[in-house]
C-alpha positions as CSV (number, residue, x, y, z in Angstrom):
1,X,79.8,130.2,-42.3
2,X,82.0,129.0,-39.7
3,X,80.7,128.5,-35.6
4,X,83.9,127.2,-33.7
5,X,83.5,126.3,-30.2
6,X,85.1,129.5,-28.5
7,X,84.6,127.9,-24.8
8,X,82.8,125.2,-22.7
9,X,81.3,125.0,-19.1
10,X,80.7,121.4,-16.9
11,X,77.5,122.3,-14.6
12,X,77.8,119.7,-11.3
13,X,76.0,119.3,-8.2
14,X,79.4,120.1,-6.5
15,X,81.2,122.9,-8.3
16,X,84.3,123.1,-6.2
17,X,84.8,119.5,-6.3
18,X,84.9,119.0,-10.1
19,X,86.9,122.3,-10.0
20,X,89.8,120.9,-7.9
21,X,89.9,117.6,-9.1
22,X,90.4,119.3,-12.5
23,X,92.7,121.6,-11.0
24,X,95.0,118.9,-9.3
25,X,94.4,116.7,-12.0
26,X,95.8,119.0,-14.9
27,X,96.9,121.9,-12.9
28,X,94.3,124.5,-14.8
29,X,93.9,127.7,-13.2
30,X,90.7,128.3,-11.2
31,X,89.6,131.2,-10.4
32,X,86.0,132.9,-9.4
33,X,87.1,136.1,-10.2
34,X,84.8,137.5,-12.9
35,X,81.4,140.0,-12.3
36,X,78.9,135.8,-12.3
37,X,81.1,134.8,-9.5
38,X,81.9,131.0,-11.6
39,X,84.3,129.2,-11.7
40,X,86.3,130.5,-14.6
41,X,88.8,128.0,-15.9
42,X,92.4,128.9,-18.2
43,X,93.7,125.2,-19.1
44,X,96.9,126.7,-20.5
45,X,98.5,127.5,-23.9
46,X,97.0,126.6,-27.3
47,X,93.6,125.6,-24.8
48,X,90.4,127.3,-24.6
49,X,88.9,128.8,-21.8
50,X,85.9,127.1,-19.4
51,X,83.9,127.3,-16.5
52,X,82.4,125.6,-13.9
53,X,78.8,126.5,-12.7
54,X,76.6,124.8,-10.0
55,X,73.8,122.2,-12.5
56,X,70.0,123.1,-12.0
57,X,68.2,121.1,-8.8
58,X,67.9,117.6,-9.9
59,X,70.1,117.4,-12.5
60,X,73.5,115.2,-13.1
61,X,77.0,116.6,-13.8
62,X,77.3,117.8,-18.2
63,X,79.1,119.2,-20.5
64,X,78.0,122.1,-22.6
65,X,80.1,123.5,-25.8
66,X,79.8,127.3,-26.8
67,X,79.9,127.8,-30.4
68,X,80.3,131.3,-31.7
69,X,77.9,133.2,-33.5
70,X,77.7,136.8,-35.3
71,X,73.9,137.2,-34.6
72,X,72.8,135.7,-31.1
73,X,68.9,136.6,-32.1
74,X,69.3,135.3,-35.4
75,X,70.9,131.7,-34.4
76,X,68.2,131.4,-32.3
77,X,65.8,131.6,-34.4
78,X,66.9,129.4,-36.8
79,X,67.5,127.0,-34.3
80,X,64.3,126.7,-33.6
81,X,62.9,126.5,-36.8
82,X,65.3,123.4,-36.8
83,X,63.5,121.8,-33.8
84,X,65.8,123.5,-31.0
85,X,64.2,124.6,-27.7
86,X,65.5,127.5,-26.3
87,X,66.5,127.2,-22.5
88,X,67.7,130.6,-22.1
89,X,67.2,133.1,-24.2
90,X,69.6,135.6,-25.3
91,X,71.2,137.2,-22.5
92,X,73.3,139.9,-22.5
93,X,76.3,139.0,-19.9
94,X,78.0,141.4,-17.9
95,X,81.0,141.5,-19.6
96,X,79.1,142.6,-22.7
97,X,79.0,139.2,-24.0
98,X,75.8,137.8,-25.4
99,X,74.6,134.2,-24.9
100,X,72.2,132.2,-24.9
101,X,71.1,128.3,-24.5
102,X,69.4,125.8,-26.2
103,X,68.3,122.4,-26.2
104,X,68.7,120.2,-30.2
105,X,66.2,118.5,-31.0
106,X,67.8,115.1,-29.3
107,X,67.8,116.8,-25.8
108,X,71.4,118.0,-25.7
109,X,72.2,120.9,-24.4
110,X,74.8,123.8,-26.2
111,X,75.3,127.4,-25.9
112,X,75.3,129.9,-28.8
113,X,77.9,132.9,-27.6
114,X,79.0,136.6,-29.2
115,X,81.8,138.1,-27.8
116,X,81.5,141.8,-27.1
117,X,83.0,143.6,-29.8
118,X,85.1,146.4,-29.7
């Protein structure tokens, strides 16, 4: 079964700043235009998309990978069973996406994603 990384988000105290350093530094398109109001990043051709949310109260500026998944629910689960701690569950997005995410059994945080089909 292959689970490729279909997009990533940094979560930061300061959003915007780590949004236009990234912007000036690379010249990636930032934009806030979406129905979450993120920062939704395009870093060009042959890249994957990103975004950039504000990090939970307390926290310090990370990196999360979203790897794809046919069955939310089901990777979940599994997860679990492997030691995982879920973080947020699955959530169906506005877009129609599903998502949802986790916390291995180190700490690290990751994302488990479906794209809307159809």
């Amino acid at each position: 079964m292959s689970a490729p990384v279909l997009q990533w988000q940094i979560l930061s105290p300061d959003p915007n700043g780590v949004a236009e350093f990234y912007r000036t530094l690379f010249g990636w398109r930032v934009t806030a235009d979406n129905a979450l109001g993120y920062r939704q990043i395009e870093t060009g051709a042959g890249g994957f998309r990103g975004g950039i949310w504000p990090a939970p109260p307390g926290s310090h500026t990370f990196v999360q990978l979203f790897v794809g998944v046919e069955d939310v629910d089901q990777s979940v689960a599994r997860a679990t069973e492997l030691g995982a701690r879920v973080i947020v569950p699955p959530t169906a997005l506005p877009d129609g996406d599903v998502m949802a995410v986790l916390a291995d059994p180190q700490g690290l945080t990751f994302g488990l994603m479906r794209h809307k089909t159809g």
